[in-house]
N, C-alpha and C positions, 0 to 999 in steps of 0.2 A: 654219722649224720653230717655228709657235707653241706656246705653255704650256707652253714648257719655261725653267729654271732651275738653273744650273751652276756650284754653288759649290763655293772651293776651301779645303779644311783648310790648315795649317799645316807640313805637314810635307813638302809635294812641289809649290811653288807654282810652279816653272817648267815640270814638268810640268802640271796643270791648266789653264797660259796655253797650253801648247802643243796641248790639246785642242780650249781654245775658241777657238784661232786656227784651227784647221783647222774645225768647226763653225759659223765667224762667226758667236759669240757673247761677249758681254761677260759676265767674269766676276762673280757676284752679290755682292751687298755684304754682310760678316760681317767682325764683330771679335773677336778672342777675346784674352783676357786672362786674368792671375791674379789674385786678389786677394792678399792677403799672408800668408794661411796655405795659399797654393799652390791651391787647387781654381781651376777649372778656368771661367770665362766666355763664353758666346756672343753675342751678339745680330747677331740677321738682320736685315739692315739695308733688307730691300723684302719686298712683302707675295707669299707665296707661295699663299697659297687659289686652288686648283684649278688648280696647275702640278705637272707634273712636273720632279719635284726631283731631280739629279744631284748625289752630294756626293765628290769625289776624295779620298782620303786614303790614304798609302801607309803599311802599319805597317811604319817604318821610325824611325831617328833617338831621340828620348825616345819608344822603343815605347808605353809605359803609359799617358806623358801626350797620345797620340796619339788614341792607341783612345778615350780618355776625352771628348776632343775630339769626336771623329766619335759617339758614341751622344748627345752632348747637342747633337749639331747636327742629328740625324736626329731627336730626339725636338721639338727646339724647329723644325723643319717639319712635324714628324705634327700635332703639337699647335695651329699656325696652322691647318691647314686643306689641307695639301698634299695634291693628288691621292693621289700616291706617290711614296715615297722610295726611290732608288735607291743603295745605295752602292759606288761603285766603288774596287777597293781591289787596287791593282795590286799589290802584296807584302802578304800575308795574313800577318797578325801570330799567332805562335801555332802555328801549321800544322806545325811540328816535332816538337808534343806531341800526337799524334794519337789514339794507342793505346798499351798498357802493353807496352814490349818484351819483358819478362819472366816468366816463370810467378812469380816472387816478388815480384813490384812490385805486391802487394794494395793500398798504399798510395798509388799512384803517380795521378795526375790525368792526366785525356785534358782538357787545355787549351784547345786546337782547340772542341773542343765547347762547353766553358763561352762561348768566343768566339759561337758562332753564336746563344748562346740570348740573349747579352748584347742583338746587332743585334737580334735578333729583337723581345727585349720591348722596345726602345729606338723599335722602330717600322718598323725596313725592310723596306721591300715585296718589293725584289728586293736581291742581289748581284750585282756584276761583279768578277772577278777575272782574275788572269793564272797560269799555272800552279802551279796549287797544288802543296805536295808531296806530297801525299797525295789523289787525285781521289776518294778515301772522305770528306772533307772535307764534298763537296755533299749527303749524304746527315745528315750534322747538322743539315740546316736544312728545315723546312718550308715554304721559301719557297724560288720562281725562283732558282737560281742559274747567272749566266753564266763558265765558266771558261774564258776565253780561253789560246791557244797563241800565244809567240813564235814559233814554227817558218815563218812566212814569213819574218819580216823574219831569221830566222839564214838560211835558206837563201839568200839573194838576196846577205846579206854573204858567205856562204860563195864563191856564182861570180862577184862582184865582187873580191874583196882576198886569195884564195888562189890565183896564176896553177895552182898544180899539182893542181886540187882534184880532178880526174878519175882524180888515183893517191892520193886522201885512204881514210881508214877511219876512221869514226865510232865512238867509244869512250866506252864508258858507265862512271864512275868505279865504280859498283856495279852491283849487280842489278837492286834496286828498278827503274833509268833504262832500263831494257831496253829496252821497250814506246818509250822518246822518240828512242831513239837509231839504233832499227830503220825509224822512219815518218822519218826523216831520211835516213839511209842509202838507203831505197826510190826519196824521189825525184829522189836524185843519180846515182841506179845506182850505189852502190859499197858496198864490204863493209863490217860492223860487228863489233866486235870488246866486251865489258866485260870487268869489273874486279870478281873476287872481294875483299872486305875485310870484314877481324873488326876489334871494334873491344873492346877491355878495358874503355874507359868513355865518353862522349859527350867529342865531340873531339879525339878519339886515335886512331888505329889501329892494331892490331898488327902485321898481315902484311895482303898481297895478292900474287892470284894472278889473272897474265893468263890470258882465254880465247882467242884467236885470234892470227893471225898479221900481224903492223905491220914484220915486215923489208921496209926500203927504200920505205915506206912515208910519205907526212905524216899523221901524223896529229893528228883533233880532240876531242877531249874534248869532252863536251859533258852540263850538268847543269842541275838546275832552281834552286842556289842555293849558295852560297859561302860559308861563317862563317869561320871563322879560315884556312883553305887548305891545311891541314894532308892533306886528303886529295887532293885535288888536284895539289899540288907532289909528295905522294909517287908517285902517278900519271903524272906526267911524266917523272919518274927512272924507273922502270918500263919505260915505254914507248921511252924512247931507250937502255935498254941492252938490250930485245928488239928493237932494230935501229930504232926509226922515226928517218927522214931531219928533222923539223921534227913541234912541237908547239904545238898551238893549244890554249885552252881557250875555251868558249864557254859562258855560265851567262848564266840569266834574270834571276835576283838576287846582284847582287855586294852583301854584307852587311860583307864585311872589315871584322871588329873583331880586336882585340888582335893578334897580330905578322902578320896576313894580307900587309900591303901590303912588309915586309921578305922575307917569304917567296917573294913573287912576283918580287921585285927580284932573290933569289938563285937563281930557278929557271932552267928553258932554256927558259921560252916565246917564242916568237915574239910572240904578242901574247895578253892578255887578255880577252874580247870579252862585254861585263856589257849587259843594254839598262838604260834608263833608268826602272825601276820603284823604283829609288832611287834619290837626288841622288849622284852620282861628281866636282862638279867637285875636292873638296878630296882627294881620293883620286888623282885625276888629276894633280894638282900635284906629287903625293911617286912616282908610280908611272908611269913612260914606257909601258910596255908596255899599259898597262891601255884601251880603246878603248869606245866606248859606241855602241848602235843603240838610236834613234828609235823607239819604242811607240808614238808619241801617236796615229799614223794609225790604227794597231788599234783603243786605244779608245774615238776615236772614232766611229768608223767603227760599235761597237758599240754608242755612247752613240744614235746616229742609226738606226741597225735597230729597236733596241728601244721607240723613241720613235714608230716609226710601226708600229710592230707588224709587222716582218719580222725572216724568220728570221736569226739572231747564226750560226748551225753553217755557213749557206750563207759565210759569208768563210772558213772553212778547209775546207769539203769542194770547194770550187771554185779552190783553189789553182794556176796553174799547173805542172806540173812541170818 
């Protein structure tokens, strides 16, 4: 793969080694620092003119000081001379502030968007990402955006580590997940079932209301992303008093802040199954249940399509089932 360059931010550097190990590529030389009223330092440490730039950052961790990171790493390659800058950014920072949920929320900011305009003027060419929460997301940017789907590597854990998966039912915590839970469900052959919930105010929710049938059932939850788990845990209560036998949950981005990682300790999951779009080992340490799937081969696999000009859609429309 010549005139390509694959630098890794600060904020997800075991994943990024675990890209460009799969790639055999060495990762590019950048130091980043604070100075001592906190802004924010780059220097690219080899000359990028007329390479294709890959920059990984996950908005994860010090979100802010993250993001900040990644536009003055993408701007100080625009600005050398770099072909094009790509930023792959396996958890999309922001991406919960989409749209204004309310008819009264005049005042209220779509976040998400300020995000894309930020890449955008910052310099980057394309996007890579992994399941947005919101796939109206790619439609804020005028520029190539690739949104990659976990939904291989869940399905393959799903008929490796559930012996009983052929009596599972796939369960969407809301509505929104309908659409994720259904192209899951299709290529297990088995039934799907979600999960009515109002919520009073962000991180709460007030009531939920199963749709379908989980007697004697395993079933798997399965979501695009986890903040405090608050919906989730009440979801598996749910589920195991309309009868299901075992409960899995399966999310792309495990985010657990504030009492997430207690809550999952006190729930009845079987296991928590988060991939590695953000760092889990210190989560792992306080939380037995919690288990992580390998992304890197994804994007990869995407960093290298796109580098030679093939199609990125052809690794999930050719999925086995």
């Amino acid at each position: 793969m010549p005139n390509i360059v694959l630098f890794s931010g600060s904020s997800h550097q075991d994943l990024s080694q675990r890209v460009a190990d799969r790639l055999g590529l060495e990762l590019g030389k950048v130091v980043t620092k604070k100075f001592s009223n906190q802004e924010t330092s780059v220097e690219i440490g080899e000359s990028v003119r007329g390479e294709d730039v890959y920059i990984i950052q996950s908005g994860c961790g010090e979100i802010n000081d993250n993001l900040m990171e990644l536009l003055i790493m993408i701007n100080a390659c625009k600005i050398a001379s770099s072909s094009r800058v790509t930023a792959v950014i396996p958890c999309f920072p922001y991406a919960r502030q989409d749209k204004k949920d309310k008819v009264g929320e005049i005042r209220a900011p779509i976040s998400a968007k300020l995000v894309a305009n930020m890449l955008s003027v910052a310099g980057a060419d394309h996007i890579i990402t992994m399941d947005l929460h919101a796939s109206q997301i790619q439609g804020f940017f005028d520029i190539p955006v690739d949104n990659l789907y976990a939904e291989p590597a869940v399905l393959q854990w799903i008929r490796e580590n559930i012996a009983e998966w052929k009596n599972c039912i796939i369960v969407s915590p809301d509505a929104g997940g309908a659409k994720r839970v259904t192209s899951i469900a299709d290529r297990l052959n088995v039934e799907f079932a979600l999960i009515h919930k109002e919520r009073k105010k962000a991180n709460e929710v007030d009531r939920m209301v199963l749709v379908g049938d989980v007697k004697d059932r395993v079933a798997i939850l399965v979501d695009d992303m986890a903040d405090t788990c608050g919906t989730i845990c009440h979801a598996a209560d749910k589920l195991l008093s309309a009868g299901a036998t075992k409960v899995y949950a399966i999310l792309t981005h495990g985010i657990f802040s504030g009492p997430a990682i207690s809550r999952i300790n006190n729930a009845a999951f079987e296991a928590v199954v988060v991939t590695n779009t953000i760092p889990q080992e210190d989560k792992m340490r306080h939380c037995a249940k919690i288990q992580v799937i390998d992304i890197s081969m994804i994007l990869a696999e995407a960093i290298r399509r796109t580098h030679n000009g093939e199609s990125v859609s052809y690794l999930f429309s050719h999925v086995p089932l």
